[in-house]
C-alpha positions as CSV (number, residue, x, y, z in Angstrom):
1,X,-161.8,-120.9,1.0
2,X,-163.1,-117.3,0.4
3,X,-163.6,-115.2,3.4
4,X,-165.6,-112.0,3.2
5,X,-164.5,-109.4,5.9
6,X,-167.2,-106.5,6.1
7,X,-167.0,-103.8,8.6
8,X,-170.6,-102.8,10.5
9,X,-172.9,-100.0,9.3
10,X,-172.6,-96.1,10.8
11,X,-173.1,-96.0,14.1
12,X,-174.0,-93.4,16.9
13,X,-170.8,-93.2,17.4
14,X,-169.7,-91.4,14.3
15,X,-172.5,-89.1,14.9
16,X,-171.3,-87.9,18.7
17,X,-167.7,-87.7,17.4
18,X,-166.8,-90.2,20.4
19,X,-164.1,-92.8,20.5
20,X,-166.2,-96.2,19.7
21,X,-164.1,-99.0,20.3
22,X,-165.4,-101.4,23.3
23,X,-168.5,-98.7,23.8
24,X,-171.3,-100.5,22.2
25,X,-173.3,-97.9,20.4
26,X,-176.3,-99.3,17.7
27,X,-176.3,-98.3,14.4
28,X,-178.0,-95.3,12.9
29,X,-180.8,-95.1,10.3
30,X,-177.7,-94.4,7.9
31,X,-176.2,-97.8,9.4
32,X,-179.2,-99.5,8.6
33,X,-179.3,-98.4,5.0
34,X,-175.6,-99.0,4.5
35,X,-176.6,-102.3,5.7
36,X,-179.4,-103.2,3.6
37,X,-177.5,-101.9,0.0
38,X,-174.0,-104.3,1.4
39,X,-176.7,-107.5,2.2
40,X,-178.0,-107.0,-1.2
41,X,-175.0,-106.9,-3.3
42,X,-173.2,-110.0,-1.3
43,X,-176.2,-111.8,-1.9
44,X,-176.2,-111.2,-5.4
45,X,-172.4,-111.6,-6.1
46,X,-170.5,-113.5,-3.4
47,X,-173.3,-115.3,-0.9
48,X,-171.4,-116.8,1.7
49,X,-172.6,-119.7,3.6
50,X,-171.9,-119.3,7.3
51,X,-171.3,-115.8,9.0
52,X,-169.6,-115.0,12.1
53,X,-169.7,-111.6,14.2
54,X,-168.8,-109.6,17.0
55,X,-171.5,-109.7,19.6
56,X,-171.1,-105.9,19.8
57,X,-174.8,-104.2,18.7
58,X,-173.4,-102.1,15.5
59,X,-171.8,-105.4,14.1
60,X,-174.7,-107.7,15.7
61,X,-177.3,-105.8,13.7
62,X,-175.5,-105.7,10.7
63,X,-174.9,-109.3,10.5
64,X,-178.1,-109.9,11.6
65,X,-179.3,-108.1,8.4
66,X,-177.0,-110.3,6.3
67,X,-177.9,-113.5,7.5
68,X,-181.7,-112.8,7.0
69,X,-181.3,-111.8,3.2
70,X,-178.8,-114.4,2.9
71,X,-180.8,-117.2,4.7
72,X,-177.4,-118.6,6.0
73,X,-176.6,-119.7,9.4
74,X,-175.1,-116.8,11.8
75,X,-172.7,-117.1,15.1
76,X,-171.9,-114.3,17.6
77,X,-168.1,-114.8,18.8
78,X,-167.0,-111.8,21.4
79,X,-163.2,-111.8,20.5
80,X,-164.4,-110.3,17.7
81,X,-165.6,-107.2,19.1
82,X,-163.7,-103.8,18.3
83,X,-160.1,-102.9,20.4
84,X,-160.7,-102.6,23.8
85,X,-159.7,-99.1,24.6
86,X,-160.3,-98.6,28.2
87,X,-161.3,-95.8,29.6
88,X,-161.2,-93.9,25.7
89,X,-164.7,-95.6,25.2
90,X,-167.3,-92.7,24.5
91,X,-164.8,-89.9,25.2
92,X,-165.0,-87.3,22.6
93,X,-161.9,-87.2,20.4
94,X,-161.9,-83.4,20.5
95,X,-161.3,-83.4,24.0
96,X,-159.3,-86.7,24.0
97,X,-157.2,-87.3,21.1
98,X,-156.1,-91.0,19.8
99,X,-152.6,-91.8,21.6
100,X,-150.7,-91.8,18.6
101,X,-147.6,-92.2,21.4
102,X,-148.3,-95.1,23.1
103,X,-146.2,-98.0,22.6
104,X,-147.1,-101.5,20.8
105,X,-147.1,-102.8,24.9
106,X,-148.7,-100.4,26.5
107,X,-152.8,-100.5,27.1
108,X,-155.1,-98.1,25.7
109,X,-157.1,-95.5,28.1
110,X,-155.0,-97.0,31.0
111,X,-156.3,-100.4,31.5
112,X,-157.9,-101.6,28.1
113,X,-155.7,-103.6,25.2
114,X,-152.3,-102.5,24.0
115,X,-151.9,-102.8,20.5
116,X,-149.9,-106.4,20.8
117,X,-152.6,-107.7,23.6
118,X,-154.8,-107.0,20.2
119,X,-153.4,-108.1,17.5
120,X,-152.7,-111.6,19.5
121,X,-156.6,-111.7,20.0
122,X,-157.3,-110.9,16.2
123,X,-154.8,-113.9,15.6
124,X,-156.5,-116.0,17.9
125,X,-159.8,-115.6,16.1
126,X,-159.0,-115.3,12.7
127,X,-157.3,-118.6,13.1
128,X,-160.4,-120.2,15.1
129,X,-162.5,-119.8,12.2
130,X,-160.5,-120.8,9.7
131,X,-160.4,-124.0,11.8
132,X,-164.2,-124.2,12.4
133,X,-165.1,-123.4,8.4
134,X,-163.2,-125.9,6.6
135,X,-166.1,-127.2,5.3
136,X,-167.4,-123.9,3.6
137,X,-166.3,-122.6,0.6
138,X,-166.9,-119.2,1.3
139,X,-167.7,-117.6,4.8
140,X,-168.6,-114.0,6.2
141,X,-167.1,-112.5,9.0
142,X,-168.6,-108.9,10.0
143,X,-166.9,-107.0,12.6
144,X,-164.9,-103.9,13.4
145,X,-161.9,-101.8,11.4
146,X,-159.7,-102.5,14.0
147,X,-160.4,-106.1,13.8
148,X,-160.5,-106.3,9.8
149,X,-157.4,-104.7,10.0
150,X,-155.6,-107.0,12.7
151,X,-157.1,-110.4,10.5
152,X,-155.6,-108.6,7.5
153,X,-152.3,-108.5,9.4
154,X,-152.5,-112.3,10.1
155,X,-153.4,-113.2,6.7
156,X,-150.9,-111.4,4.9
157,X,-148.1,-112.8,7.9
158,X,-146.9,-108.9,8.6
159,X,-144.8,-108.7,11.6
160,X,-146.8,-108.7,15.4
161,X,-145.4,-105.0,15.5
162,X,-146.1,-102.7,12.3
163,X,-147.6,-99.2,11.7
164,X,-149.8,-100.3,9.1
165,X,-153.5,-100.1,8.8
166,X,-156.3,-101.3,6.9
167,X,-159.0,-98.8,6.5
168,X,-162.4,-99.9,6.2
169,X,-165.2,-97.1,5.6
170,X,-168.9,-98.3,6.6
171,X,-169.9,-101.4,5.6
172,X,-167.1,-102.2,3.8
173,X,-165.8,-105.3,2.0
174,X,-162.7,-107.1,1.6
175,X,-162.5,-110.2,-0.1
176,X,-159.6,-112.9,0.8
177,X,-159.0,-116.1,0.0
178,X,-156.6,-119.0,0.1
179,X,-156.1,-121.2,-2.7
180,X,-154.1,-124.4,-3.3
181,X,-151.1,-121.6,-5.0
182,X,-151.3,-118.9,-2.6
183,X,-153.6,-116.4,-0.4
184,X,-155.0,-113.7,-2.8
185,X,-157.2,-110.5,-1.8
186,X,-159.6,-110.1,-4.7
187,X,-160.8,-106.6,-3.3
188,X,-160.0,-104.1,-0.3
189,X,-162.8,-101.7,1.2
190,X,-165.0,-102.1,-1.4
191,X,-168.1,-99.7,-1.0
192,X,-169.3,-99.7,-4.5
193,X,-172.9,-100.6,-3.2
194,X,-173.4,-97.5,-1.6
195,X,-172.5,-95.5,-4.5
196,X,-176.1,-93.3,-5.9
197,X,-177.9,-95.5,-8.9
């Protein structure tokens, strides 16, 4: 089974300069183009025949505008939505900086997700789906960086507690898949359908 992960279109978010996270900001006029250019090329080259997404909007829409050029089924799951940050959420990050020092236990802006509590729920998911797609050859799953990144941990089997990450600029696409030899990733954050004809 192949499994598309793709990240979500710009979002007000990136705009403001805020901490996203759990805040659920839409996505931009950029976001929507991003969008548009990432549906087209995944139609073309890898169509996938079920998609699954966070129910937060900036993912929601971007699915959304997948599925339509697609013409594939679409289901919202909400353990897919970004890393709970607490009380981060919509703070700017010039007058909040990321926690770098917080650690892998302890919760983010003092009563969202630690880092584990995360990584256990991207588990959780990633798993889930893999169960409930068995019968698809290929599958989509839009969401969040902190999310691709947390599925790319399970799939790879890295250790519950790293300091690795797996950046995914907008709309971005990896491309995994498990085979009877093996897991292979085809790609990583591949934005080549934004790139200027």
């Amino acid at each position: 089974m192949q499994i598309l992960l793709i990240r979500h279109g710009q979002s007000e978010a990136d705009l403001l300069n805020v901490h996203e996270g759990s805040a659920d900001y839409p996505l931009t006029e950029e976001g929507m183009y991003q969008a548009t250019r990432m549906a087209s090329r995944v139609m073309k080259e890898f169509p996938p025949e079920y998609i699954w997404s966070s129910t937060q909007k900036r993912a929601r829409k971007t699915a959304e505008i997948l599925a339509e050029k697609i013409g594939c089924p679409i289901e919202f799951l909400e353990d897919l939505r970004e890393h709970d940050n607490g009380s981060l959420a919509g703070q700017s990050k010039e007058e909040v900086p990321f926690p770098w020092e917080l650690q892998p236990h302890e919760k983010f802006g003092d009563y969202g997700e630690s880092a584990m509590e995360f990584r256990a729920r991207g588990e959780h998911i990633f798993a889930f789906i893999k169960k409930e797609s068995k019968r698809y050859k290929r599958i989509s799953i839009v969401t969040h960086g902190g999310m691709i990144s947390r599925m790319i941990d399970s799939f790879l089997d890295l250790p519950f507690v790293n300091n690795i990450f797996f950046k995914t600029d907008d709309t971005g696409i990896h491309l995994l898949e498990y085979t009877e030899n093996g897991r292979v990733i085809h790609f990583s954050n591949d934005v080549t359908h934004l790139e200027k004809e």
